[in-house]
C-alpha positions, -999 to 999 in steps of 0.1 A, spaced: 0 0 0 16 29 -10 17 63 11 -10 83 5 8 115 18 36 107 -9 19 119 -45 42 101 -65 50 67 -48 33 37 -61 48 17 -91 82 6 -88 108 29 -91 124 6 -118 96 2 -140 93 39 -141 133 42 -143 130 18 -175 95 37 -189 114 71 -188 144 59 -204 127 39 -235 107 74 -241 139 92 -236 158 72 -264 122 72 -291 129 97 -319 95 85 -329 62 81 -308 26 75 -314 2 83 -279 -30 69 -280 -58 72 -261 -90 49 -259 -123 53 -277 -142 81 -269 -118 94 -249 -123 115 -219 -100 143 -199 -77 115 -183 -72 96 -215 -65 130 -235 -53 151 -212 -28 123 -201 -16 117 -241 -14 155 -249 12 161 -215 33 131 -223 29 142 -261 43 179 -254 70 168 -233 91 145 -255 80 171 -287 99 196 -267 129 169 -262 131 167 -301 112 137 -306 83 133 -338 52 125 -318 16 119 -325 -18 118 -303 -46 97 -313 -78 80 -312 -97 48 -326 -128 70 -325 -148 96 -325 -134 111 -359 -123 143 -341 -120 159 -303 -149 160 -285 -151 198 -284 -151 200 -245 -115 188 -246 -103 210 -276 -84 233 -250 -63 201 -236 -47 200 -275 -27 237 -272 4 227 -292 -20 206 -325 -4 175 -313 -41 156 -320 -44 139 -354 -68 119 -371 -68 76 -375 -50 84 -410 -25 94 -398 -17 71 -375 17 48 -389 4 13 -397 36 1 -378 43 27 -351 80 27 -338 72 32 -302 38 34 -295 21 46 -259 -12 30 -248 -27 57 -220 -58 48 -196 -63 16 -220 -73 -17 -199 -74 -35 -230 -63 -34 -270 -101 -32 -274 -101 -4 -257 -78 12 -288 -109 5 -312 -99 5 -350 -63 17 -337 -54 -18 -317 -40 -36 -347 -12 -12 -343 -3 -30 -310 2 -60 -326 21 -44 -357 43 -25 -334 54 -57 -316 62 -81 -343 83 -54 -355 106 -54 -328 91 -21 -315 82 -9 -280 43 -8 -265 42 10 -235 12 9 -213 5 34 -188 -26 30 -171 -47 26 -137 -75 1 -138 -76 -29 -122 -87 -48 -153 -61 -38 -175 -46 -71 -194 -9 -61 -193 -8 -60 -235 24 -37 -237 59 -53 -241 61 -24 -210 35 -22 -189 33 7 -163 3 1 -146 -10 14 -105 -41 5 -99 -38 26 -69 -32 60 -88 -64 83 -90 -57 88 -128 -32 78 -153 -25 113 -153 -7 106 -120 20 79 -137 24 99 -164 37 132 -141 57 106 -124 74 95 -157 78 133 -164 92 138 -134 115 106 -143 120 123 -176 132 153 -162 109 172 -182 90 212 -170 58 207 -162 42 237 -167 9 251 -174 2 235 -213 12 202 -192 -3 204 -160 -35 220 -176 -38 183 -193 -27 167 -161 -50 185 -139 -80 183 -159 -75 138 -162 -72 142 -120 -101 164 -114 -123 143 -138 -114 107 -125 -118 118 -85 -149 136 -90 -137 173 -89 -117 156 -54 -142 141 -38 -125 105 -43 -92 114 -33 -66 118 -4 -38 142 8 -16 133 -21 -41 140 -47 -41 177 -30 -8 183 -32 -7 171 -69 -34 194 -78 -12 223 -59 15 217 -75 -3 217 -109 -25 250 -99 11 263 -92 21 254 -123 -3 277 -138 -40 262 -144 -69 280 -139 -90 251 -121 -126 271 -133 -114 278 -167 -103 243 -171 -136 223 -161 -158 246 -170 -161 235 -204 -158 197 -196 -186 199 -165 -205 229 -168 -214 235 -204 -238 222 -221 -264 233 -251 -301 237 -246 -312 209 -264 -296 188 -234 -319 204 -210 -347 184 -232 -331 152 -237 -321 153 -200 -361 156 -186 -368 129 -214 -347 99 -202 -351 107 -165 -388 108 -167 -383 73 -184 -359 61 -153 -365 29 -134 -360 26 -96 -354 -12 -84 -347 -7 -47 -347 -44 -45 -318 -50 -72 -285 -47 -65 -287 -76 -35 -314 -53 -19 -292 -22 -25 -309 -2 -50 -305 -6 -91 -314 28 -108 -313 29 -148 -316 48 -177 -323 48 -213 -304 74 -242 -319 62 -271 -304 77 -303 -333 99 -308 -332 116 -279 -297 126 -283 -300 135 -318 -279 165 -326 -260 165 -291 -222 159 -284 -207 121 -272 -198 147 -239 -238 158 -232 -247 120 -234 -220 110 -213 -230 132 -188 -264 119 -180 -249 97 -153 -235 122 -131 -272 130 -130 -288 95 -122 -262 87 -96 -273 109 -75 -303 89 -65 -304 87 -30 -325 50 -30 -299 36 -54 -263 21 -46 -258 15 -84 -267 34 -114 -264 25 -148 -271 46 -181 -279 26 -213 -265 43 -245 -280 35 -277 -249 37 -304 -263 16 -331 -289 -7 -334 -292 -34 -307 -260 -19 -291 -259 -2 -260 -228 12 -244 -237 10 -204 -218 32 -176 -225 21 -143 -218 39 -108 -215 29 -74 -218 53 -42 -197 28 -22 -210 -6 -15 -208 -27 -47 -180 -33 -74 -190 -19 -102 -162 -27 -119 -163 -63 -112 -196 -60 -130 -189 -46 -160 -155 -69 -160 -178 -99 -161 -195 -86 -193 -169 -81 -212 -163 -43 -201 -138 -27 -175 -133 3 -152 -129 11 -115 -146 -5 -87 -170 25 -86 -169 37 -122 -169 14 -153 -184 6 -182 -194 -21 -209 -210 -21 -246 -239 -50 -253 -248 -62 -283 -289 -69 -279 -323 -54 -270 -325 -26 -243 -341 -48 -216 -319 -80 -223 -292 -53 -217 -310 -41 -185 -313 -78 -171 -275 -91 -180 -268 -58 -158 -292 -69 -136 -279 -103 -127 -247 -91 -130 -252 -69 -98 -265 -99 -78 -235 -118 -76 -209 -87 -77 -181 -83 -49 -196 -59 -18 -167 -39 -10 
């Protein structure tokens, strides 16, 4: 158990030692977050990215998908470091995997894992969740960290590399999302964020746009699917199940981000231990994120469908009907690990 006064203990010092020094030698490096990816995944790319730019290196950031930044984390990107899928090397020298548990998690980008490998190249993971499969030829990977953003300031730190506020914008922006603006976090996640704010970033400026912005059509597709939410006190071995539709209709014309947030919403039900939002994204597929206040493993849940996350934030995508979705959740939640 690492000391959680001490902000940057946790993985060995080797494996960091080794990560740093493999970036440090790479005249060539492709970052890539996962699908859809959010202010830890980005933000924790676009830092890493900037930092071995500045040490001379070509770099790239990427994604398997959607086609372009979700525009709530266009600020992360100050240097234009993001490019699109085709631009992405079909055999990447050294290639970074960030807040990826899986090569799934990659999307249409995870066949350059394999390629990069057979090659003789380098696949560093860096990463916090407890489900991640270890896919790297390096894997950096503390499931103890509040964000990956965490291990990656502890390789920059190990790099040797300024972290200031372009860089600890990114890094504070993948911490403040994953602990819930702080509220999951201890005395070492403080003196991160100090030492970030010190750096330069303007904490209201920074969120704003990721947690406080949306348009007015949300406002309508947000009184929709909760007036169609289902309370199962019963669920959830008699802790409380409370779900949520997003069919495609109803967010018709809105960003990935305004969706997304619909579960900071439901998770506030006060009956409910677990909530769970059910995201249409094609026909018979429904990308699930499920929340737990603090009793039940969510991510143990989500694990056993094929999905991943945290023990009280994860998610998984279904391939089915709406309420065979809803009951494979369902059962799921009966048999998960009470923490």
């Amino acid at each position: 158990m690492r000391d959680p006064e001490d902000p940057l203990a946790g993985s060995s010092i080797s494996t960091l030692q080794k990560a740093a020094r493999l970036l440090a030698e790479a005249p060539d490096v492709t970052l890539l977050a996962h699908v859809n990816p959010d202010a830890d995944a980005l933000g924790s790319a676009v830092a890493l990215g900037i930092a071995l730019q500045r040490r001379g290196a070509t770099v790239r950031v990427s994604f398997g998908h959607p086609a372009e930044v979700p525009e709530s984390l266009r600020g992360l990107d100050s240097t234009g470091i993001v490019v699109g899928v085709d631009e992405v090397p079909a055999v990447p020298p050294f290639l970074v995997a960030l807040d990826a548990g899986s090569v799934d998690r990659l999307g249409v980008l995870g066949d350059r894992v394999a390629a990069t490998a057979a090659a003789g190249g380098e696949v560093l993971v860096l990463d916090h969740h407890a489900s991640n499969t270890g896919f790297g030829t390096h894997n950096v990977v503390d499931t103890e960290a509040e964000a990956t953003a965490v291990i990656v300031l502890r390789v920059l730190d190990e790099l040797g590399a300024e972290v200031d506020e372009p860089i600890a914008r990114c890094l504070y922006a993948g911490l403040a999302t994953d602990t819930r603006c702080f509220r999951i976090a201890n005395g070492g996640t403080y003196a991160i964020a100090s030492r970030l704010v010190d750096a330069g970033v303007d904490p209201d400026a920074t969120l704003r746009p990721m947690l406080d912005t949306h348009p007015f059509g949300w406002m309508g597709m947000l009184a929709a699917v909760l007036g169609g939410a289902s309370l199962e006190p019963d669920s959830a071995q008699g802790l409380g199940f409370v779900h949520a539709a997003v069919r495609a209709s109803d967010s018709e014309g809105l960003r990935g981000e305004d969706v997304d947030s619909v579960i900071d919403i439901l998770r506030t039900t006060r009956e409910a231990e677990v909530a769970a939002v059910f995201k249409e994204t094609a026909p018979q597929t429904w990308t699930v994120s499920l929340r737990a206040m603090d009793r039940l493993d969510v991510g143990a849940v989500a694990e056993s469908l094929g999905g991943g996350g945290h023990r009280l934030a994860s998610g998984v995508t279904l391939h089915c009907a709406l309420d065979q979705a809803v009951d494979q959740v369902r059962s799921a939640l009966e048999t998960a690990p009470l923490l």
